[in-house]
C-alpha positions in Angstrom: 138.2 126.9 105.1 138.9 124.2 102.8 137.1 124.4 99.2 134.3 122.1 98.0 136.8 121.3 95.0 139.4 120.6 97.1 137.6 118.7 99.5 136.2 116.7 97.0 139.6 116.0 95.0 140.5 114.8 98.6 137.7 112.4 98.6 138.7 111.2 95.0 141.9 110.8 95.9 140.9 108.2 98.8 139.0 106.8 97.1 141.8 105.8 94.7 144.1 104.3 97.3 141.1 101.2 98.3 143.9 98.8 98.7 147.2 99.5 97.4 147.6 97.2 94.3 151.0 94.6 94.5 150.2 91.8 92.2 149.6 92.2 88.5 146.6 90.4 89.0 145.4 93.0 91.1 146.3 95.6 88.8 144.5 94.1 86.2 141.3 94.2 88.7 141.9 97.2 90.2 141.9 98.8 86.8 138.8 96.8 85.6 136.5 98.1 88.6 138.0 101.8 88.7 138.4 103.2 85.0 138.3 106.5 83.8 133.8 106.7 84.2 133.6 105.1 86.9 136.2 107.6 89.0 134.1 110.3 87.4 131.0 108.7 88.8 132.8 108.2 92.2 134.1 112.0 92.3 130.4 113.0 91.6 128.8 111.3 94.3 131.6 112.5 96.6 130.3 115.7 95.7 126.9 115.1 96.9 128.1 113.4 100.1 127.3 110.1 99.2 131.0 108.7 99.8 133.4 110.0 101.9 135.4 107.4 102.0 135.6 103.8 99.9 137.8 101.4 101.6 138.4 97.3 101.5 136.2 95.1 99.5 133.2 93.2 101.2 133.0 90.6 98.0 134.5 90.4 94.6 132.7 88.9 91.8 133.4 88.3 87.9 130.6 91.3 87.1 130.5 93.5 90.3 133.0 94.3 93.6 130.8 95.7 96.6 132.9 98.0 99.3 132.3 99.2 102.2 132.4 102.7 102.3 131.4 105.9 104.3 129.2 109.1 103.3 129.7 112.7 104.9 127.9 111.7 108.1 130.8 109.2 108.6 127.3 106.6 108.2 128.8 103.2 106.9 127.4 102.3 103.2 127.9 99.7 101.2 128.8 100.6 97.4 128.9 98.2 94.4 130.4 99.0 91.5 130.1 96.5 88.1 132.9 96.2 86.0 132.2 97.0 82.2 135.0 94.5 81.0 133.5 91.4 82.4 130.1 91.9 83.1 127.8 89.1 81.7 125.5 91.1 79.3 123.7 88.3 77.1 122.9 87.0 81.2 122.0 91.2 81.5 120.2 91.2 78.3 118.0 88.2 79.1 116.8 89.1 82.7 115.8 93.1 81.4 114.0 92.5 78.2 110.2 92.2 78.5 110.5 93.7 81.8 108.2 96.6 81.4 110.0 99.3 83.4 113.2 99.4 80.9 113.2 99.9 77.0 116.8 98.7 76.4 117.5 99.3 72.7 120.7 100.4 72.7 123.6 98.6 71.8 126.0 100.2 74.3 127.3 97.7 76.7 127.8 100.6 79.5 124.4 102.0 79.0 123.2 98.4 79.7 125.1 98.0 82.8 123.2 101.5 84.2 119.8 99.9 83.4 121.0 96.7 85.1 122.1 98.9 88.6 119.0 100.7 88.0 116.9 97.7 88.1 118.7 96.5 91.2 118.3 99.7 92.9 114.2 100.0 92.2 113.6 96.0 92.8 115.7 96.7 96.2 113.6 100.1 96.6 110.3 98.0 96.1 111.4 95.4 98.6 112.7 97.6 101.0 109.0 99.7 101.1 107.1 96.1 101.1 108.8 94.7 104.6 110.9 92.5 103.1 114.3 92.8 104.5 117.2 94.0 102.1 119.8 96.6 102.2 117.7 100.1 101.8 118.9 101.4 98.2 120.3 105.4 98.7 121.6 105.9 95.2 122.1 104.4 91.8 124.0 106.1 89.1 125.9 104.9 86.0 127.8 101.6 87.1 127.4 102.3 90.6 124.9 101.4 93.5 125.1 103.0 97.0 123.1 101.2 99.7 122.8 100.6 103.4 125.7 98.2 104.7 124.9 95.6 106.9 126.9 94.3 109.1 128.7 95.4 112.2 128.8 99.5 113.7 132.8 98.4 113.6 132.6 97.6 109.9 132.3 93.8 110.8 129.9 92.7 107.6 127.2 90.2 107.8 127.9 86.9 106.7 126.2 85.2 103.7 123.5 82.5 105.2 125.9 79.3 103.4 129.1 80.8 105.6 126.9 81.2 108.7 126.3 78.7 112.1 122.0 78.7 112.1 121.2 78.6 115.7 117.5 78.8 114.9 116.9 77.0 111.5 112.9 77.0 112.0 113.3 80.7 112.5 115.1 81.8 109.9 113.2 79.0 107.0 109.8 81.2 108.1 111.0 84.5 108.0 112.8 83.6 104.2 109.7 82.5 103.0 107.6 85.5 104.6 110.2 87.6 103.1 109.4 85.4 99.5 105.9 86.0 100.5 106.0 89.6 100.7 108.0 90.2 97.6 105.7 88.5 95.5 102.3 89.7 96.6 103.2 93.2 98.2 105.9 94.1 95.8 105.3 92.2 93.1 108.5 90.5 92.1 110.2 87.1 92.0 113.9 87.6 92.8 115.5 85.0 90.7 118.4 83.8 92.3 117.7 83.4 95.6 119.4 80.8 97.8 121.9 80.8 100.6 124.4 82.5 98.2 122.0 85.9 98.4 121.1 85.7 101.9 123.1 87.1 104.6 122.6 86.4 108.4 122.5 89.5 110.4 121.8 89.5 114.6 120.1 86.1 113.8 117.7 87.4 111.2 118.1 87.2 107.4 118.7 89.9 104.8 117.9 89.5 100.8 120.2 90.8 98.9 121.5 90.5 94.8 117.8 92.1 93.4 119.5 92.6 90.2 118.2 90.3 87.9 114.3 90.1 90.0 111.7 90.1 87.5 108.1 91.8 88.1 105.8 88.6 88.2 103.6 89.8 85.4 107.1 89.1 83.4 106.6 85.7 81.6 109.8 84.2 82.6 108.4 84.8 86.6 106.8 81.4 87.2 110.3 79.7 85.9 112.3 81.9 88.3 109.8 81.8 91.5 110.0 77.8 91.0 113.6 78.0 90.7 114.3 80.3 94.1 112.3 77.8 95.7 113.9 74.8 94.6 117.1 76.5 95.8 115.4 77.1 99.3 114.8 73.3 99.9 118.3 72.8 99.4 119.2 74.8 101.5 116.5 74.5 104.4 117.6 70.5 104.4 121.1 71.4 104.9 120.0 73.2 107.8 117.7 70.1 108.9 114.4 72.3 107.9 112.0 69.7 105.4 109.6 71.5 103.4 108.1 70.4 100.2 107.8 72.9 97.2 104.3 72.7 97.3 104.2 73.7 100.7 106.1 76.8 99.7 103.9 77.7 97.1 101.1 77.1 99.4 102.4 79.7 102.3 103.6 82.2 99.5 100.3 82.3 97.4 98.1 81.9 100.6 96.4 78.6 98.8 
């Protein structure tokens, strides 16, 4: 019977080989996202089951890669790790002061980026227990976030809403701003960057994700970032042939 150290240095050791690294370039990434922490981090949730397996990346991004990966259960997960080295942490900084669920005072640019996944992962657990429709968070620790991957039972992932054909535009425009609705009253934040970038379109129906920088809407910067997700929104409803003013928005989100 194998051992729960070896089985786990097996684990590791997949996790490793996520794409076999050719150009420098990739090098260079590959050693960005997966440095000496974060494969500590990795080898630890292997340990608990969490990933079995870590393999291709779903998106790539200057401050986080999100892969899709596979717990003990063989059940698909997505898993997105943020990169120390190029993380934007005056951007970090600015969305998690004066949010009252964090007291950031140190200095350490790693101990910001765990406060930053754990913001993600309770905004994404809030929204996920108010109806709105996200990936369900499973796990956050140090860099790294483990949630529910959505997409495909073949590993197919959903595509973001700006990639995606809208056979029903009326349909999706009313569930987004339910969704708006819902994350504002019932779990009582403003998500901050929302647009067709941070929606995906899964089985014709819409999925919020990118929570990081939401802000609880007792938070004074809140009305700024509510106004701003729904000036994105327009833009995006009128590319899909939806016209909808802002204050009509306001109006279906606040119940005025």
């Amino acid at each position: 019977m194998e051992s729960p150290v070896n089985k786990s240095d097996i684990h590791l050791q997949k996790m490793r080989e996520v794409k076999r690294l050719k150009s420098v370039e990739d090098k260079r990434v590959g050693s960005e996202v997966f440095d000496r922490i974060t494969l500590q981090t990795l080898y630890k949730l292997a340990n608990q089951g969490y990933i079995h397996l870590l393999n291709g990346a779903i998106s790539t991004g200057k401050e986080a890669n999100v892969f899709k990966g596979a717990d003990e259960n063989d059940n698909l997960v997505a898993v997105k790790i943020y990169r120390v080295t190029t993380s934007d942490f005056k951007k970090m900084q600015y969305y998690i002061q004066g949010d009252p669920r964090f007291n950031v005072r140190s200095k350490s640019k790693r101990q910001l980026i765990n406060n930053w996944v754990l913001k993600e992962f309770k905004n994404l657990n809030r929204a996920y227990n108010a109806g709105v429709q996200v990936p369900k968070p499973i796990i956050a620790k140090n860099n790294i976030l483990v949630m529910e991957f959505i997409g495909e039972t073949d590993g197919t992932p959903a595509r973001l809403m700006r990639q995606s054909k809208i056979s029903n535009p009326d349909y999706i425009a009313k569930k987004i701003i339910e969704y708006v609705k819902k994350l504002y009253n019932d779990a009582e934040l403003v998500h901050g960057d929302l647009s067709a970038f941070n929606i995906l379109i899964h089985h014709d129906e819409p999925v919020i994700i990118d929570l990081s920088q939401g802000m609880v809407v007792d938070h004074p910067l809140s009305r700024e970032l509510l106004n701003r997700d729904i000036d994105n929104l327009i833009k995006d409803f009128k590319k899909m042939g939806i016209e909808i003013s802002k204050d009509e928005i306001k109006r279906k989100i606040k119940d005025l």
